[in-house]
GUPA-942742 format. One record per atom (N, C-alpha, C): x, y, z; atom name. Coordinates in pm, whole numbers, plus 50000, padded with zeros to 5 digits. Layout:
N
+-------+-------+-------+------+
!  east ! north !    up ! site !
+-------+-------+-------+------+
!     X !     Y !     Z !   CA !
...
+-------+-------+-------+------+
! end
This chain:
203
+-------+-------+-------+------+
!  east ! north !    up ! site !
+-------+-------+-------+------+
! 50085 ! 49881 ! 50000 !    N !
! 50000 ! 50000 ! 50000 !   CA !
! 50088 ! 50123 ! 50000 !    C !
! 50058 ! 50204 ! 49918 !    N !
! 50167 ! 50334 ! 49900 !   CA !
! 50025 ! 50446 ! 49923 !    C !
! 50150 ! 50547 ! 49916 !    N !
! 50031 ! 50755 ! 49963 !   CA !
! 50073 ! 50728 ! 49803 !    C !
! 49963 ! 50767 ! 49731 !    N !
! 49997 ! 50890 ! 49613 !   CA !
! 49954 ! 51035 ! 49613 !    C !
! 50031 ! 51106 ! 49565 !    N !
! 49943 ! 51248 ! 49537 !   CA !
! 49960 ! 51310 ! 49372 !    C !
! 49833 ! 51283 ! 49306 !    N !
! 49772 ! 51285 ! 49193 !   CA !
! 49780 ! 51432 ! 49138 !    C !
! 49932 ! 51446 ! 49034 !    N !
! 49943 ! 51546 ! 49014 !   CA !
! 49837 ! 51631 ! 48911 !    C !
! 49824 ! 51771 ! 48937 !    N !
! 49689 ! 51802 ! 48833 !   CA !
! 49683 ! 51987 ! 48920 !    C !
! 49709 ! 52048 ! 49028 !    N !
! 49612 ! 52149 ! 49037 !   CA !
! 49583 ! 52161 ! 49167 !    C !
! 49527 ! 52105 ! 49176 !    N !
! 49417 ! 52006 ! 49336 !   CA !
! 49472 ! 51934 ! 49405 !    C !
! 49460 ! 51951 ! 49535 !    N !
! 49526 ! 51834 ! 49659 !   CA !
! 49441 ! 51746 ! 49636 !    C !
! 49472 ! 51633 ! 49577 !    N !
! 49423 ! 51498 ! 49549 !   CA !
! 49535 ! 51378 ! 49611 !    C !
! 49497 ! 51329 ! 49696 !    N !
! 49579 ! 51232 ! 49748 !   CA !
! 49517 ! 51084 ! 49742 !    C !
! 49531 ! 50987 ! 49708 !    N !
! 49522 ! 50835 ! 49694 !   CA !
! 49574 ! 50745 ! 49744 !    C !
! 49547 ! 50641 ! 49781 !    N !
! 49616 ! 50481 ! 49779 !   CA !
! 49602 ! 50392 ! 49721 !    C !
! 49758 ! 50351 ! 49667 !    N !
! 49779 ! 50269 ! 49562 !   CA !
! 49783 ! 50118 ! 49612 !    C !
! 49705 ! 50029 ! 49605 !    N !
! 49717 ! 49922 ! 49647 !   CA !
! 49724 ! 49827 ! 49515 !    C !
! 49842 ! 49681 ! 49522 !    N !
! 49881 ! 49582 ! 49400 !   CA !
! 49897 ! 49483 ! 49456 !    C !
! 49881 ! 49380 ! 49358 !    N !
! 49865 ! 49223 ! 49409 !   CA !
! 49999 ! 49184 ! 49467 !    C !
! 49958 ! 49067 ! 49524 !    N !
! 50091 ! 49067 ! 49642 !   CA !
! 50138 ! 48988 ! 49546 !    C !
! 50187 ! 48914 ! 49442 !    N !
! 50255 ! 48876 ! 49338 !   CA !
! 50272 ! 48970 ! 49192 !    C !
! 50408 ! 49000 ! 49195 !    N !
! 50450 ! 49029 ! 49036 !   CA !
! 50369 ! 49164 ! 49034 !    C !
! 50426 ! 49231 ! 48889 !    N !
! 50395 ! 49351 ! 48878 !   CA !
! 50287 ! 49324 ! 48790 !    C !
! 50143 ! 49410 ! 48881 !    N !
! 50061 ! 49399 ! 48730 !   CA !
! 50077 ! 49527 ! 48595 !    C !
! 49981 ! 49454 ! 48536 !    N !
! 49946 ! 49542 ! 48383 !   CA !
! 49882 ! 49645 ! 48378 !    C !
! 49770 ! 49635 ! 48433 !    N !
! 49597 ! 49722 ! 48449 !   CA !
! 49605 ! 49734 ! 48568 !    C !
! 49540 ! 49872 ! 48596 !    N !
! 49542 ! 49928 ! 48719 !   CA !
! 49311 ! 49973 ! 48728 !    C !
! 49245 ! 49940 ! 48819 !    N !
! 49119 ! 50029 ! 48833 !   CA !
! 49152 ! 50157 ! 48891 !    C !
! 49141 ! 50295 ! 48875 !    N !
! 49069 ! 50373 ! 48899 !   CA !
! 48977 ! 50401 ! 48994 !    C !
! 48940 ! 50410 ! 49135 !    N !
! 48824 ! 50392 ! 49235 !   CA !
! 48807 ! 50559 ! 49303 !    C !
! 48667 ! 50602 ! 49279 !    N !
! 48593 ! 50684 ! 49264 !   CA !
! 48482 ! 50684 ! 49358 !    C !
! 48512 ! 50765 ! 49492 !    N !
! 48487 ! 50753 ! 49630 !   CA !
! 48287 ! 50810 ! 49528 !    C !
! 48208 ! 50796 ! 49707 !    N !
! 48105 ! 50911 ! 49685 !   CA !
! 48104 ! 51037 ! 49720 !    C !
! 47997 ! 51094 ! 49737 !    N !
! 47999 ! 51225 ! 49726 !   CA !
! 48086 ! 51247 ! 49859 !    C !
! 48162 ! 51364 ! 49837 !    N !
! 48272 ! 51396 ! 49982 !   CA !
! 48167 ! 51502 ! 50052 !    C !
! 48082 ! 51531 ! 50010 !    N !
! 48003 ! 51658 ! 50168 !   CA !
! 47903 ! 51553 ! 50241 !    C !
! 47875 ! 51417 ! 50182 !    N !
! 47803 ! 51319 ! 50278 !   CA !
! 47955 ! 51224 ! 50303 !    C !
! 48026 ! 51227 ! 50308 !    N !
! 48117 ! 51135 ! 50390 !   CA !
! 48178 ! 51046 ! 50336 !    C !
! 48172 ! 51097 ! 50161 !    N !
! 48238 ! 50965 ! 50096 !   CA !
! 48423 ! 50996 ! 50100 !    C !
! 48481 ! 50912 ! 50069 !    N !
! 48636 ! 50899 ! 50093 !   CA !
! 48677 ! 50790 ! 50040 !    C !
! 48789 ! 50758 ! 49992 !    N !
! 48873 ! 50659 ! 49923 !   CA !
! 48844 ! 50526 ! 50061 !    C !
! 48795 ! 50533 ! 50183 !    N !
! 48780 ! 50413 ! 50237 !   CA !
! 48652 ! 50412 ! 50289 !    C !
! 48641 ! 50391 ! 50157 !    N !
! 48445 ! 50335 ! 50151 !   CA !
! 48426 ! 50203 ! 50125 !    C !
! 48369 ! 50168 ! 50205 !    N !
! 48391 ! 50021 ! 50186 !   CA !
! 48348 ! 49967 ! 50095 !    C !
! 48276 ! 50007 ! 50022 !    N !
! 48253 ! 49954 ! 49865 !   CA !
! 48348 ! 49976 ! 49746 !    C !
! 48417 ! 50068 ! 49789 !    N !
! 48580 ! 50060 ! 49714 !   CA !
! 48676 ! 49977 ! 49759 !    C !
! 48665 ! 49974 ! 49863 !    N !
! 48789 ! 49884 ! 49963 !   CA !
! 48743 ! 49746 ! 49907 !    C !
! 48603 ! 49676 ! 49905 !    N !
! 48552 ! 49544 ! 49819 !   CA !
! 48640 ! 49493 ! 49736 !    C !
! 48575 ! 49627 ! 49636 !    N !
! 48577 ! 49623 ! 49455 !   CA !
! 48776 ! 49631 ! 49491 !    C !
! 48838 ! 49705 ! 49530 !    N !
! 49018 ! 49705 ! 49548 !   CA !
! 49034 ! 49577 ! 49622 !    C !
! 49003 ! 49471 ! 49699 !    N !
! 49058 ! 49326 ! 49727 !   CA !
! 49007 ! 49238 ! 49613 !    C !
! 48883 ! 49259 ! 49567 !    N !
! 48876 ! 49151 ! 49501 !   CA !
! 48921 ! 49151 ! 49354 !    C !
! 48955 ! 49255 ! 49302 !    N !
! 49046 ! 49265 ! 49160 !   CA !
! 49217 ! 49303 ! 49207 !    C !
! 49238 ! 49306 ! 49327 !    N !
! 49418 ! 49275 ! 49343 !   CA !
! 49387 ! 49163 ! 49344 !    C !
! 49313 ! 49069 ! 49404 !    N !
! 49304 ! 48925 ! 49364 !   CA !
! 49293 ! 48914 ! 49254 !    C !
! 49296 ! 48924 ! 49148 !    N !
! 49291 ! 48905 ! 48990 !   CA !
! 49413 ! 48954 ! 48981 !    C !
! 49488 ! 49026 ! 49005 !    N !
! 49634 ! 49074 ! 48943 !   CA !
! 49610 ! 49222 ! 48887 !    C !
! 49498 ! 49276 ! 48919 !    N !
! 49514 ! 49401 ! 48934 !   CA !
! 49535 ! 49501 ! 49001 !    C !
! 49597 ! 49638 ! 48994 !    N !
! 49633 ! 49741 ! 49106 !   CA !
! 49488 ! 49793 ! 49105 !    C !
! 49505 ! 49886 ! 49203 !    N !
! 49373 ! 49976 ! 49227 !   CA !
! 49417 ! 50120 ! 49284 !    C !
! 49372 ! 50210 ! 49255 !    N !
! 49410 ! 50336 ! 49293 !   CA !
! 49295 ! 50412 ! 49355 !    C !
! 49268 ! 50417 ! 49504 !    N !
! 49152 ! 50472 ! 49591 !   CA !
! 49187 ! 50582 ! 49564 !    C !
! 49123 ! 50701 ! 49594 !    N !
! 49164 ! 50847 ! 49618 !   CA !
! 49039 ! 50962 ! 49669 !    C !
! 49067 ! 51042 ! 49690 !    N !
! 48985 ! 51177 ! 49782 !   CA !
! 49014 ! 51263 ! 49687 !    C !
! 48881 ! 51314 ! 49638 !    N !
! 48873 ! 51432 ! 49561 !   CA !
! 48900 ! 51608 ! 49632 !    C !
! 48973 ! 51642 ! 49577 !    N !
! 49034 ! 51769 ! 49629 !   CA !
! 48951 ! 51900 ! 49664 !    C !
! 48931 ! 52043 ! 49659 !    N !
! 48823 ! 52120 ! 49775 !   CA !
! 48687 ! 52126 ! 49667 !    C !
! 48591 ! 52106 ! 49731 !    N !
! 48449 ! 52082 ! 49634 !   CA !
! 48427 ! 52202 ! 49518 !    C !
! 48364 ! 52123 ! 49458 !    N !
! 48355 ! 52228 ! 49332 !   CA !
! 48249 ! 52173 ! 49217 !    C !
! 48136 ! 52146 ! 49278 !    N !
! 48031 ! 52126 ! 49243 !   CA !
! 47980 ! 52032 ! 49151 !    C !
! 48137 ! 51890 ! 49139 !    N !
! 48153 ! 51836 ! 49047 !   CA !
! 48226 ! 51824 ! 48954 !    C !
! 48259 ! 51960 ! 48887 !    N !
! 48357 ! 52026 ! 48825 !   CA !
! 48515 ! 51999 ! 48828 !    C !
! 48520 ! 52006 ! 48951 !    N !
! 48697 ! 51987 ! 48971 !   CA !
! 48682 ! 51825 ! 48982 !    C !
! 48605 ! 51820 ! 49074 !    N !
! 48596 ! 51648 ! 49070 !   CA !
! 48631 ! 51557 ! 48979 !    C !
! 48542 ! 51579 ! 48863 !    N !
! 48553 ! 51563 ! 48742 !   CA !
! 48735 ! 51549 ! 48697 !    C !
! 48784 ! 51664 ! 48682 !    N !
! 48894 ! 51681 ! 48652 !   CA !
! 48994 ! 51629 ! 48733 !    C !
! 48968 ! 51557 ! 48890 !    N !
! 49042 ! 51439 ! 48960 !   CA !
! 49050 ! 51352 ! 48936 !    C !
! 48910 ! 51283 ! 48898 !    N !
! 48889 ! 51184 ! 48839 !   CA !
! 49058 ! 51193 ! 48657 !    C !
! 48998 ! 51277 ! 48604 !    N !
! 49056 ! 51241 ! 48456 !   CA !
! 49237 ! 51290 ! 48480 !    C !
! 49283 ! 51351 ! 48599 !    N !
! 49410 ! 51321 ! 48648 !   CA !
! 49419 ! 51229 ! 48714 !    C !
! 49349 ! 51147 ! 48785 !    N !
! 49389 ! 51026 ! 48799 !   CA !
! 49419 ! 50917 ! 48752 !    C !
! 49326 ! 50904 ! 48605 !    N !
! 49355 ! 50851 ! 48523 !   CA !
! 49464 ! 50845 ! 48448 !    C !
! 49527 ! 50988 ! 48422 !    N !
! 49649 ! 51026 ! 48348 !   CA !
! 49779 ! 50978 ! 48445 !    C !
! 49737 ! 50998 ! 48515 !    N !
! 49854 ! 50935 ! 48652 !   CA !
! 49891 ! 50788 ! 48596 !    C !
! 49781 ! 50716 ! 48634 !    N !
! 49753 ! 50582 ! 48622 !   CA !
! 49768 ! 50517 ! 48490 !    C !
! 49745 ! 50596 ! 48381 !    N !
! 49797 ! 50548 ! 48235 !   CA !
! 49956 ! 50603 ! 48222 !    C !
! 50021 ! 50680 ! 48279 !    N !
! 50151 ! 50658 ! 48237 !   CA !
! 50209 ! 50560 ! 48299 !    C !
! 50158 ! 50441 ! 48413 !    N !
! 50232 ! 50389 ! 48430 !   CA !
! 50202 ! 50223 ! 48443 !    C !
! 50112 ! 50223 ! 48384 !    N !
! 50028 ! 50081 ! 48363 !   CA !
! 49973 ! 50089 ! 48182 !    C !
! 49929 ! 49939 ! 48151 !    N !
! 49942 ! 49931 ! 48033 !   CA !
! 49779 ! 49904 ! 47964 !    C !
! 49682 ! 49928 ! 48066 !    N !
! 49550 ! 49932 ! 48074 !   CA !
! 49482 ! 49968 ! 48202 !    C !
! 49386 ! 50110 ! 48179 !    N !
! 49296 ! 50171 ! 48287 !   CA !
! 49191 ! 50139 ! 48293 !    C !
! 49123 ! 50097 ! 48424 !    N !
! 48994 ! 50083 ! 48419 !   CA !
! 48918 ! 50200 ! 48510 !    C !
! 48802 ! 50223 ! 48556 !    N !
! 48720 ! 50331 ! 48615 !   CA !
! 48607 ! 50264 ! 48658 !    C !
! 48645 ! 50272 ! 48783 !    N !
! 48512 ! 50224 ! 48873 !   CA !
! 48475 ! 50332 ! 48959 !    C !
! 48313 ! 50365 ! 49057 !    N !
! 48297 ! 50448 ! 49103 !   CA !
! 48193 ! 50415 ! 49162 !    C !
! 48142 ! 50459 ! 49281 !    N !
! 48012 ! 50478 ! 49368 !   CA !
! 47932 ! 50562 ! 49387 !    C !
! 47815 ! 50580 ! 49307 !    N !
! 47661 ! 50689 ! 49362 !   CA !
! 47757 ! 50819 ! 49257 !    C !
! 47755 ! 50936 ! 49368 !    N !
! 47846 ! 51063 ! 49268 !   CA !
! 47992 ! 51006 ! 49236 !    C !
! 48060 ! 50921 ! 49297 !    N !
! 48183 ! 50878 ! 49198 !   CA !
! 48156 ! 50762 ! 49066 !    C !
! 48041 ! 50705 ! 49055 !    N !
! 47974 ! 50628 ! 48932 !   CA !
! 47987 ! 50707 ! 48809 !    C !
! 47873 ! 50820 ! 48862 !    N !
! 47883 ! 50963 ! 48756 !   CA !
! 48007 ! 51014 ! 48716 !    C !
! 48104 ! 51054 ! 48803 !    N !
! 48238 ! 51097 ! 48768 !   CA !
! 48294 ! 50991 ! 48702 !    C !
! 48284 ! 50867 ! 48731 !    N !
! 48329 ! 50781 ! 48635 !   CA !
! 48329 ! 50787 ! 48476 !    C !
! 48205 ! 50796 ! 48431 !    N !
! 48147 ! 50779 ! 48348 !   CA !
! 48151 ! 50916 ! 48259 !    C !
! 48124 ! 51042 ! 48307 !    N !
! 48208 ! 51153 ! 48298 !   CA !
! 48368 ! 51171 ! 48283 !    C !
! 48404 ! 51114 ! 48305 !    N !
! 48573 ! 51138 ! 48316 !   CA !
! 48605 ! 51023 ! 48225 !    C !
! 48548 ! 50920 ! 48196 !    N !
! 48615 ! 50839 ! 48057 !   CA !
! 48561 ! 50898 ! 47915 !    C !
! 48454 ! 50941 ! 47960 !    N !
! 48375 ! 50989 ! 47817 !   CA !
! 48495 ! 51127 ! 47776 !    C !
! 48536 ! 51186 ! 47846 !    N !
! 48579 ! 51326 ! 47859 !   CA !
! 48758 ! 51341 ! 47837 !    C !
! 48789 ! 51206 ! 47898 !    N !
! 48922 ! 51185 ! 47922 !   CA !
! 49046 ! 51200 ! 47817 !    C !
! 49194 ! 51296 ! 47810 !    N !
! 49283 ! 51222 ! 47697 !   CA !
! 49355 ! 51133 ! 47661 !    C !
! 49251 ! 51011 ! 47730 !    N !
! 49377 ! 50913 ! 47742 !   CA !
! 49250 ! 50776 ! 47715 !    C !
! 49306 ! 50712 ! 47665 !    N !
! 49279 ! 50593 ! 47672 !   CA !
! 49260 ! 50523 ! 47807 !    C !
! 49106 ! 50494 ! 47832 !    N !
! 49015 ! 50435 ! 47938 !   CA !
! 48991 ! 50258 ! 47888 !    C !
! 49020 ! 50155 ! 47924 !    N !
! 48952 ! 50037 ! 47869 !   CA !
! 48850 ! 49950 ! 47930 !    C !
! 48765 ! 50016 ! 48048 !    N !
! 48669 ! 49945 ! 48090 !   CA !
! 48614 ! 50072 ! 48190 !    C !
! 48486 ! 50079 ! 48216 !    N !
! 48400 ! 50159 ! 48346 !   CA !
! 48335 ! 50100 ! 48402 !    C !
! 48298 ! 50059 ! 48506 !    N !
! 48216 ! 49993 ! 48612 !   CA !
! 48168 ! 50098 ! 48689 !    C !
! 48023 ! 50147 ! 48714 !    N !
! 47958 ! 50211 ! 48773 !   CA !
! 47839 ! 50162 ! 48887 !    C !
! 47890 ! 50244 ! 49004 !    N !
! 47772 ! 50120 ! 49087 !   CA !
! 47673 ! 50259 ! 49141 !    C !
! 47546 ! 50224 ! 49091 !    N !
! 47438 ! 50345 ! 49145 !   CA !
! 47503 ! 50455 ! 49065 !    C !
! 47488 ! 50487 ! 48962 !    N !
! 47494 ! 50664 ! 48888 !   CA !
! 47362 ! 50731 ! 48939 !    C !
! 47395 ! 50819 ! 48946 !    N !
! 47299 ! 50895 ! 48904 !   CA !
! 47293 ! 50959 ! 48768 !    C !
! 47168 ! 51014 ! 48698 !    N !
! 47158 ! 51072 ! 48623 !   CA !
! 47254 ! 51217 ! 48566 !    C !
! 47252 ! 51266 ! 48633 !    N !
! 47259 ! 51425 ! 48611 !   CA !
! 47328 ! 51474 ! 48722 !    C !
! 47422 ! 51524 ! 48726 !    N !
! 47484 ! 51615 ! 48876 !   CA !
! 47459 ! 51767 ! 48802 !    C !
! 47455 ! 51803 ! 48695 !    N !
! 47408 ! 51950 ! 48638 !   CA !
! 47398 ! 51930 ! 48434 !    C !
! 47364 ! 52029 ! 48454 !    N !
! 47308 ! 52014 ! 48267 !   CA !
! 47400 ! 51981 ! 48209 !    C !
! 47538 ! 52026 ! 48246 !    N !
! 47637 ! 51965 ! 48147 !   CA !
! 47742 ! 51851 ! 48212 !    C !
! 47715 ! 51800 ! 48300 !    N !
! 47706 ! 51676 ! 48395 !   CA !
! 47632 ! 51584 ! 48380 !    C !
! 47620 ! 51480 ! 48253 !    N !
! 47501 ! 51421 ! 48227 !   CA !
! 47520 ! 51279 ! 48168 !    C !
! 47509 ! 51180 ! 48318 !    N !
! 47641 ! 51064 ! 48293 !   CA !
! 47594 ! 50987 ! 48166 !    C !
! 47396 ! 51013 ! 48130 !    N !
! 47324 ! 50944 ! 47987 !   CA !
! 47409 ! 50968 ! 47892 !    C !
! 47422 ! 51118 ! 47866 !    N !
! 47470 ! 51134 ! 47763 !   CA !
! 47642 ! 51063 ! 47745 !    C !
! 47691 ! 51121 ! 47840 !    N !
! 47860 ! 51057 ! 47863 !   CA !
! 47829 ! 50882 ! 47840 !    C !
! 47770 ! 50836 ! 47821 !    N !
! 47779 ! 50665 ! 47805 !   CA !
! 47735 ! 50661 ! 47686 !    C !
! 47654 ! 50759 ! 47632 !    N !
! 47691 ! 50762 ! 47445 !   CA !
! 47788 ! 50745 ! 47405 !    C !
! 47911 ! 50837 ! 47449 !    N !
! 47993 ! 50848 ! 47398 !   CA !
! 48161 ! 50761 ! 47431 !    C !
! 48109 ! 50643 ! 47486 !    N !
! 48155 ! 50555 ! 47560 !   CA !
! 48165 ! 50404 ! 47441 !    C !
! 48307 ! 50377 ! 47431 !    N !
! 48357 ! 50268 ! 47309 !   CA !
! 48385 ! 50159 ! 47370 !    C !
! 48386 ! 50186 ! 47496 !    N !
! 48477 ! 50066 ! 47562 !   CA !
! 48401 ! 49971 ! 47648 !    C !
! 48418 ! 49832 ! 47657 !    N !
! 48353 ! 49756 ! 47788 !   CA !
! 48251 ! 49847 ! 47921 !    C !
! 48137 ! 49869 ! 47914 !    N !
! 48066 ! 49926 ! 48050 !   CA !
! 48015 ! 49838 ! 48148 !    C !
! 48022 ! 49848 ! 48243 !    N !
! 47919 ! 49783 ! 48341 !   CA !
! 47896 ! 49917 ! 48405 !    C !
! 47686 ! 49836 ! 48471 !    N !
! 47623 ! 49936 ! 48537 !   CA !
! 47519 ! 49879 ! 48641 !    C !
! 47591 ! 49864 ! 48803 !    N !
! 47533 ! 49764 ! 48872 !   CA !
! 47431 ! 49899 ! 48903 !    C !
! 47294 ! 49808 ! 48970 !    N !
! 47218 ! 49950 ! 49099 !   CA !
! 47139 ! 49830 ! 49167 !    C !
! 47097 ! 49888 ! 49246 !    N !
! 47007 ! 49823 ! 49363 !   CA !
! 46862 ! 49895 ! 49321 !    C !
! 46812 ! 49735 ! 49339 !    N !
! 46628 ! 49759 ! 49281 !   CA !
! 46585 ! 49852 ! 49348 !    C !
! 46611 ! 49886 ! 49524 !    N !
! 46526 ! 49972 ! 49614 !   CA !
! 46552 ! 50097 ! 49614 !    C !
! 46656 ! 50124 ! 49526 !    N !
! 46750 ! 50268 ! 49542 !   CA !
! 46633 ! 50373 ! 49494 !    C !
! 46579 ! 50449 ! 49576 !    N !
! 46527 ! 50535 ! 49571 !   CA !
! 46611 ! 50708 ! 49623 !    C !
! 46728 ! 50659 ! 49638 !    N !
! 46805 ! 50771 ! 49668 !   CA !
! 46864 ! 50904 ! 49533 !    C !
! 46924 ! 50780 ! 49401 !    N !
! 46937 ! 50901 ! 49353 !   CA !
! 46862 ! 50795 ! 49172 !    C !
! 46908 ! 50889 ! 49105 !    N !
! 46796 ! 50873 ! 48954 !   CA !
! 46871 ! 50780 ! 48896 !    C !
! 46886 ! 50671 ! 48916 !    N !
! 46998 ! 50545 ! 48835 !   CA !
! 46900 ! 50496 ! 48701 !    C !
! 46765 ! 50528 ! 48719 !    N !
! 46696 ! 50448 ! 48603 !   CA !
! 46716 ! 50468 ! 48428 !    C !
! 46752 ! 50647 ! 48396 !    N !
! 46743 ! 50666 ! 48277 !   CA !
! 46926 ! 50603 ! 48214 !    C !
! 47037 ! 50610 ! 48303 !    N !
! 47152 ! 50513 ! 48296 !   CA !
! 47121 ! 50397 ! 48259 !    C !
! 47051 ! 50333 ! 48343 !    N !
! 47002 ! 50163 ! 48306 !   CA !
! 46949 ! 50114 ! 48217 !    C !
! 46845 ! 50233 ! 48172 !    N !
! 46748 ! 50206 ! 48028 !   CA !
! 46877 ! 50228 ! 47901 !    C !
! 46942 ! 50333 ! 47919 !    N !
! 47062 ! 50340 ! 47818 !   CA !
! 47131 ! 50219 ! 47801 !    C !
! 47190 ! 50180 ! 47925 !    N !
! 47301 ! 50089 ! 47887 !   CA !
! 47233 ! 49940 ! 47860 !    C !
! 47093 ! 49924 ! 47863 !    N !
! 47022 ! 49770 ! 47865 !   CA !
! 47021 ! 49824 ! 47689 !    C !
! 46979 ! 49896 ! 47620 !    N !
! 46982 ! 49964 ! 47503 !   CA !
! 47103 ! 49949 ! 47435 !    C !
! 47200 ! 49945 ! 47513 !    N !
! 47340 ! 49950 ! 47472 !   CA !
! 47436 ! 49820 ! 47444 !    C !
! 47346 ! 49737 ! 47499 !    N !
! 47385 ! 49574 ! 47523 !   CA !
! 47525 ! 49593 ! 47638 !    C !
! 47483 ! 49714 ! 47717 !    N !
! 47627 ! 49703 ! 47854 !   CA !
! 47577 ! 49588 ! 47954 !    C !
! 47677 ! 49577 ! 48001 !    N !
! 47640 ! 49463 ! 48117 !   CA !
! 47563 ! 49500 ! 48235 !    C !
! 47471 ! 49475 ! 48273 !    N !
! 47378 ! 49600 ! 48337 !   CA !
! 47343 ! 49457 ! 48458 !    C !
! 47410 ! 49501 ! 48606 !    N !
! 47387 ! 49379 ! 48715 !   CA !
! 47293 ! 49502 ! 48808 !    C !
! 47173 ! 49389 ! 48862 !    N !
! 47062 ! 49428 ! 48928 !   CA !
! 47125 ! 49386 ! 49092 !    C !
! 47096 ! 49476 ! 49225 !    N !
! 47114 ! 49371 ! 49326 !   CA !
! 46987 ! 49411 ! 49417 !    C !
! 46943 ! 49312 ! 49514 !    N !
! 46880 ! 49358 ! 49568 !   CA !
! 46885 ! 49411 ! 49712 !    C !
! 46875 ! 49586 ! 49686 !    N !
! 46942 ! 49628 ! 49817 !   CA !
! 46878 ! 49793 ! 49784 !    C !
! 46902 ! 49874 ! 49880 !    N !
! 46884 ! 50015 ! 49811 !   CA !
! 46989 ! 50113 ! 49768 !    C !
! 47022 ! 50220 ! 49776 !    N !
! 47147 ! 50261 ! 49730 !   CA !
! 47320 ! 50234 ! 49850 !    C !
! 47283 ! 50214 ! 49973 !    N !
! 47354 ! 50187 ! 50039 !   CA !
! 47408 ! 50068 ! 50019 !    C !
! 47323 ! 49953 ! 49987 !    N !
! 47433 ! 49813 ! 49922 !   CA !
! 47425 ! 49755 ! 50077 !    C !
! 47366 ! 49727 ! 50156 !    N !
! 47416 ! 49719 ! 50287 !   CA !
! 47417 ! 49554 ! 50265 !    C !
! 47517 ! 49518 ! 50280 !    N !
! 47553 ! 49388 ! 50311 !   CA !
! 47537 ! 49288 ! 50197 !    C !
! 47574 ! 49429 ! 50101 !    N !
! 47636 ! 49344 ! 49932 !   CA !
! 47752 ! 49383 ! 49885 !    C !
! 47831 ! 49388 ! 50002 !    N !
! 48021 ! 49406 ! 49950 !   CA !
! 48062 ! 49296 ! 49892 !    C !
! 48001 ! 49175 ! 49922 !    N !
! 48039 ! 49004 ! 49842 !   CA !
! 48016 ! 49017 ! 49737 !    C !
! 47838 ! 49032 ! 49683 !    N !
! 47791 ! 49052 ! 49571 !   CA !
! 47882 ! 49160 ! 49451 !    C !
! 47889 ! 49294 ! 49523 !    N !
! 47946 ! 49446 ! 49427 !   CA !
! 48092 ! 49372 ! 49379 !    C !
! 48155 ! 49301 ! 49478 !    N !
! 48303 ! 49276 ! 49466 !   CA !
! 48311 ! 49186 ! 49340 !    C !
! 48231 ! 49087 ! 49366 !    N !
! 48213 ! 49002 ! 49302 !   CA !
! 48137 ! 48981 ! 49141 !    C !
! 48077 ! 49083 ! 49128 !    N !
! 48024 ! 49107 ! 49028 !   CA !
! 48174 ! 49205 ! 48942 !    C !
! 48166 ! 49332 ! 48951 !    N !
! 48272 ! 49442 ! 48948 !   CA !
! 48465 ! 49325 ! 48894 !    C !
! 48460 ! 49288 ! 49006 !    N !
! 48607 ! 49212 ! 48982 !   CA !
! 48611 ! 49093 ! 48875 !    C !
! 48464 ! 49044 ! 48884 !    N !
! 48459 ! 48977 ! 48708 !   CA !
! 48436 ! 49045 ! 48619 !    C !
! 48397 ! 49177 ! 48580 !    N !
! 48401 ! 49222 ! 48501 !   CA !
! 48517 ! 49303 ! 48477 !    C !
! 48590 ! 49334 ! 48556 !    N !
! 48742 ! 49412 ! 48499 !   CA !
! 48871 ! 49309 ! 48473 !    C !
! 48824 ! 49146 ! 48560 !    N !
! 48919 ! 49037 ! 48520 !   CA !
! 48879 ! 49036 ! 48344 !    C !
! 48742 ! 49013 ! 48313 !    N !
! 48750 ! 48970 ! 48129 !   CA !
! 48791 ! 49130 ! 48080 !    C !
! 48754 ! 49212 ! 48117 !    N !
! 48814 ! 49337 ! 48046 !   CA !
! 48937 ! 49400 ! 48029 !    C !
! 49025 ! 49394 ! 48169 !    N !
! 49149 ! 49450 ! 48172 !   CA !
! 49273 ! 49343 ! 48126 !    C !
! 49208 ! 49188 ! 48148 !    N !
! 49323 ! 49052 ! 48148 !   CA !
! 49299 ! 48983 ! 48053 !    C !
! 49170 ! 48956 ! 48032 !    N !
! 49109 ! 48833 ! 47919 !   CA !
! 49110 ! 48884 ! 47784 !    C !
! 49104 ! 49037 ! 47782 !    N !
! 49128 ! 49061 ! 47660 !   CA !
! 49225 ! 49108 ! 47613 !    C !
! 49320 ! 49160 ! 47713 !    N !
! 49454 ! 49195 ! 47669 !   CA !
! 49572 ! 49108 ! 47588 !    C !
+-------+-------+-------+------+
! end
């Protein structure tokens, strides 16, 4: 486990966690929730999704988005993190939770770098008019997944889901509400098979 600090602008600081064998290839990307409700790089639905793909032989890069900015800068943590993470691995992936789903999905669509897989758990729709993760998965070439929980009445995951079932993305249902409470087995487990065939099986 290493500190990174994600050069770009912004105090963005991360942890880099890699399989305890050999150097991997592909690194995920992990994309806390919203930071004014309490999200942080040790959310346990990142901490999941980061053991169970270092078990696959992938790295994972947690991180804390730098002083709020309505999305905006966020955004732009997200797509320096990425740039971080592609100079030094040989395939990126982007995973994210609730408002880090959205930034996900936002920040590959947006990104200058070559992204090769997104995993989104709970998006929401829209964080502002030009924040609009539907449209950003238009414009999306690469492997998607898009888990949500049937009960989630917290934020707007449905017009995402109708897209990506439209899209033939891999679209996993769980049953839980947006909190996931006591589906870190399930998220891990779903999420870490989909970045094992994306980041390894097809490389």
């Amino acid at each position: 486990m290493n500190d990174v600090l994600v050069p770009g602008g912004r105090d963005v600081r991360g942890t880099l966690e890699t399989p305890d064998a050999g150097d991997p290839d592909a690194i995920v990307v992990a994309c806390p929730p919203h930071p004014q409700h309490g999200g942080s790089r040790s959310d346990r639905r990142l901490v999941a999704v980061g053991d169970a793909i270092r078990e696959a032989g992938v790295a994972c890069l947690r991180f804390d988005y730098g002083a709020w900015d309505e999305g905006y800068g966020e955004r732009e943590d997200v797509r320096n993190a990425v740039r971080w993470a592609d100079d030094r691995y040989d395939s990126v992936g982007l995973f994210g939770y609730s408002f880090g789903a959205t930034l996900a999905l936002l920040a590959a669509a947006t990104v200058d770098r070559e992204v090769e897989a997104v995993s989104a758990l709970a998006p929401t729709a829209r964080l502002a008019d030009d924040l609009d993760a539907r449209a950003a998965l238009e414009a999306l070439e690469c492997p998607v997944q898009i888990c949500y929980g049937e009960r989630d009445s917290t934020v707007d995951w449905e017009p995402v889901v109708e897209r990506a079932r439209a899209r033939s993305d891999a679209v996993t249902a769980l049953p839980a509400d947006h909190f996931f409470v006591g589906q870190n087995g399930p998220i891990a487990d779903a999420v870490g098979d989909f970045f094992e065939r994306a980041l390894l099986e097809s490389a």
